[in-house]
N, C-alpha and C positions, 0 to 999 in steps of 0.2 A: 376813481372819478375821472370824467372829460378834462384833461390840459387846457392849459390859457392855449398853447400854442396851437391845438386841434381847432378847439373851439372860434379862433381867429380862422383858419382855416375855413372852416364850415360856415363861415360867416361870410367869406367871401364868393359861397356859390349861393345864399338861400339868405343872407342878411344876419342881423345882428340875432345870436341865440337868447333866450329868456334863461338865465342862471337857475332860475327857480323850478324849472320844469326841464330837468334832465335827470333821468331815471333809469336803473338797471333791468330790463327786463329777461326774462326765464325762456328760455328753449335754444337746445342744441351743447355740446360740449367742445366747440371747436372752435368759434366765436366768443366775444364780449359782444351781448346786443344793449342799445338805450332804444327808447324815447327820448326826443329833444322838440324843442318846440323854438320858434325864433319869436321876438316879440311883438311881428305882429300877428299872433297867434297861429301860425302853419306848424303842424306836425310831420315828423320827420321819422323815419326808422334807420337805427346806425346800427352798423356792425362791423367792432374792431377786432385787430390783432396786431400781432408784432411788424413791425416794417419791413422785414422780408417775404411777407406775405403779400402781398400786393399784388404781384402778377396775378394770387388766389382768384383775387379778388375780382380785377380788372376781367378774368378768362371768365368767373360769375353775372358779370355784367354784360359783357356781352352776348354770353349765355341767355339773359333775360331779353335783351334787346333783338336776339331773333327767334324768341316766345312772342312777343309782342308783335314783331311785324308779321306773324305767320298771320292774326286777326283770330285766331282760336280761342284758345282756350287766357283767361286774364291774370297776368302774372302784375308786381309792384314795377312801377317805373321806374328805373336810375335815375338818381339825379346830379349824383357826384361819386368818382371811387379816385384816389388818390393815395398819398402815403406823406406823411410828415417824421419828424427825426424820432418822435416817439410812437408812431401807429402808421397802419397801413386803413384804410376806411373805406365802406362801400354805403352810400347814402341813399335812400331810398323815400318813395312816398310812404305814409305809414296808414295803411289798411287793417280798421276795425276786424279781425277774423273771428268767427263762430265755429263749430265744429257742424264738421257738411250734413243737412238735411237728406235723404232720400230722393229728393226733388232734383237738392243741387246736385248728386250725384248722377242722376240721368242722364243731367247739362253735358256736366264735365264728361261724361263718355262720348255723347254726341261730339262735343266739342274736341277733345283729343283725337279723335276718330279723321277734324276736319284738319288737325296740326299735323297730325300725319302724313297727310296727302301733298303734304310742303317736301319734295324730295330733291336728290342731289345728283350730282353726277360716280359720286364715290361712296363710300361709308367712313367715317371717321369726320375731321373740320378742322377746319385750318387751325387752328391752334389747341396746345392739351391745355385739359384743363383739372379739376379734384372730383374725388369721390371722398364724400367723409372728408378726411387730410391726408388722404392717399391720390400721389398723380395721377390721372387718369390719360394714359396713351391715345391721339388720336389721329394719327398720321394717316392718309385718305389712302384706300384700297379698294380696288375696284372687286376686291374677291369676300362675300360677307362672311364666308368659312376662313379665310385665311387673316381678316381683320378678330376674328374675335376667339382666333382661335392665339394669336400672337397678340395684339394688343388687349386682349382682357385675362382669358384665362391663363396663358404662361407668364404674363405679368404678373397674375396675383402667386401664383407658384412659385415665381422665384424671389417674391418677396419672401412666402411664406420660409422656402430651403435659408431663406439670410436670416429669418427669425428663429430656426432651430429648430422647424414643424417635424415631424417624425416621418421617418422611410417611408411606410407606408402610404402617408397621405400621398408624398412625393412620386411614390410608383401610381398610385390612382390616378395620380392628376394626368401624369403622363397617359397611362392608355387612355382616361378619357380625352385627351388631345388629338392622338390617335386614330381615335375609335369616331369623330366630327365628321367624316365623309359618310359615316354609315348613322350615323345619328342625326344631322341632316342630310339627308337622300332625297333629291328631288326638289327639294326645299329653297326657291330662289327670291329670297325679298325683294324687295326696292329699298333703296336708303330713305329712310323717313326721318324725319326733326324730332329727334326725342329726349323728354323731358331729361331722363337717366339717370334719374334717382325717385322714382314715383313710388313711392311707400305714404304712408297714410298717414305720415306728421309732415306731409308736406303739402299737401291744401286743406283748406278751409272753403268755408262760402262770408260772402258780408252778408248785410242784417236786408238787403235786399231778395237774396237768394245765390245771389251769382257766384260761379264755381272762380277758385282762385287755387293756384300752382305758384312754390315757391323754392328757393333752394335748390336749383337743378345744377345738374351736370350734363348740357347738352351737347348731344353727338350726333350723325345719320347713323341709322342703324337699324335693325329689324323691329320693323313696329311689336312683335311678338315682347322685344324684350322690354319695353315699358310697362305694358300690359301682365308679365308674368310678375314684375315685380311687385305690382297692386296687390300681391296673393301673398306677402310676404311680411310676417308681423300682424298677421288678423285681416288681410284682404282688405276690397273695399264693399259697399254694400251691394248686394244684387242688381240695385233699378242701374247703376256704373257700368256693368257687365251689358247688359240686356239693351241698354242706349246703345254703346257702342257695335253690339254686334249688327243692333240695327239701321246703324248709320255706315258698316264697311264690316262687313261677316269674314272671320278670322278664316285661312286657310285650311285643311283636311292635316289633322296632323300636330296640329297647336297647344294642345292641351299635353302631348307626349314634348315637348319640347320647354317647358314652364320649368321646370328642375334644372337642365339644363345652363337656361339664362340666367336662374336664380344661385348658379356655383358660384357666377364672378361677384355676386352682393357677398353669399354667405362665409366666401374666401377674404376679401375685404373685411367683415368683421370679423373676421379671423385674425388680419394681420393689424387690425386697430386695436381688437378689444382679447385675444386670444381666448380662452377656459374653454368652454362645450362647443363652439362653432368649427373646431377640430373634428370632435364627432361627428358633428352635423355635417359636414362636409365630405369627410368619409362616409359617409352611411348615403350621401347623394350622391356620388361618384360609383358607389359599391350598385346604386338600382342603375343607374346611368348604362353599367357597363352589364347587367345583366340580362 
């Protein structure tokens, strides 16, 4: 349960909390999340961890903070992220969620479609930030092959060689590293605002209809690879797809390029959760290179 000392804390950005209405809520394995409510009845959404965490937290927040100012697509507001001697905290408005309609799904394509078009002058962002509970590297590079061929996938690789992953996977990853100049050929993004973790426990719609994004790890990066990640874990629904293309029609080429961006996710749960995502990775790296 919530500390006196937290609780003080949280009390000094949002008022005095209601004792009686602070509650454990269920999603995600890398967080403690509550409901908390203050007493004059505003609700809150927390999400703790240990006090070394905090940068986690803070590089999340601001993550959100330039989801929101792109005017796109509606992510939760910060309201507070700090760290006390026993927690590190990222405080949040707390948003009714539903699971997305067909409707809302259209929205949220449109609308990503318009987050997108928020771009940079490099690919990466000024600070790294997490995947899961994995760093995520984001030092700005003007080259989108040489950002995500060094900041994503030989990062997860030599995660993987420090966890004990097998030769094999170790030789794929390399030629497919290798093999980047011919697997994008031709192929020149623009750095885009992306979400960088868009899988489908991470929006919702409210009881309105409106599309919501939450949990990101954002980067600039090739719009492709927000979009491939949608198709990861059961995809998102069709009317998602069919918005978006029809608000910024994907490249000649994009659909051979979806395995690809979905290595550095299925490497990541490789180095979080290890068992089949070995296979799985090998067996993407094995069509990659053939």
């Amino acid at each position: 349960m919530i500390s006196a000392s937290l609780l003080d804390e949280l009390g000094r950005h949002i008022g005095p909390l209601d004792p009686e209405f602070t509650r454990r809520v269920s999603g995600g394995d890398i967080n403690d999340s509550f409901a908390v409510r203050t007493q004059a009845g505003q609700a809150y959404f927390l999400k703790l961890n240990a006090p070394q965490h905090e940068s986690m937290f803070a590089a999340e927040a601001a993550g959100l903070d330039a989801l929101a100012a792109a005017k796109a697509v509606r992510v939760p507001a910060v309201v507070a992220v700090g760290a006390t001697a026993d927690y590190a905290y990222l405080l949040m408005e707390h948003l009714q969620l539903r699971q997305g309609s067909p409707e809302s799904a259209a929205s949220l394509g449109q609308q990503l479609a318009m987050q997108h078009r928020v771009t940079a002058a490099q690919f990466g962002w000024d600070q790294d930030n997490t995947i899961g509970r994995t760093p995520q590297l984001n030092s700005p590079r003007s080259s989108w092959l040489e950002f995500f061929r060094d900041a994503r996938l030989a990062y997860q690789l030599d995660l993987a060689q420090g966890n004990g992953c097998a030769p094999r996977l170790r030789q794929l990853g390399a030629e497919v590293c290798a093999a980047l100049p011919d697997l994008l050929l031709g192929h020149q993004p623009l750095p885009a605002l992306l979400h960088g973790d868009l899988w489908g426990g991470n929006w919702g719609q409210l009881s309105g209809g409106e599309a919501v994004i939450f949990d990101p790890a954002v980067y600039f990066g090739d719009r492709e690879a927000d979009l491939a990640m949608t198709r990861l874990f059961g995809g998102f629904p069709a009317e998602f797809y069919a918005a978006y293309e029809a608000a910024w029609p994907l490249p000649t080429g994009h659909a051979d390029r979806v395995a690809l961006y979905n290595l550095y996710h299925v490497l990541n749960h490789l180095n979080l959760f290890g068992g089949a995502y070995a296979a799985q990775a090998e067996g993407m790296m094995e069509r990659l290179l053939s």
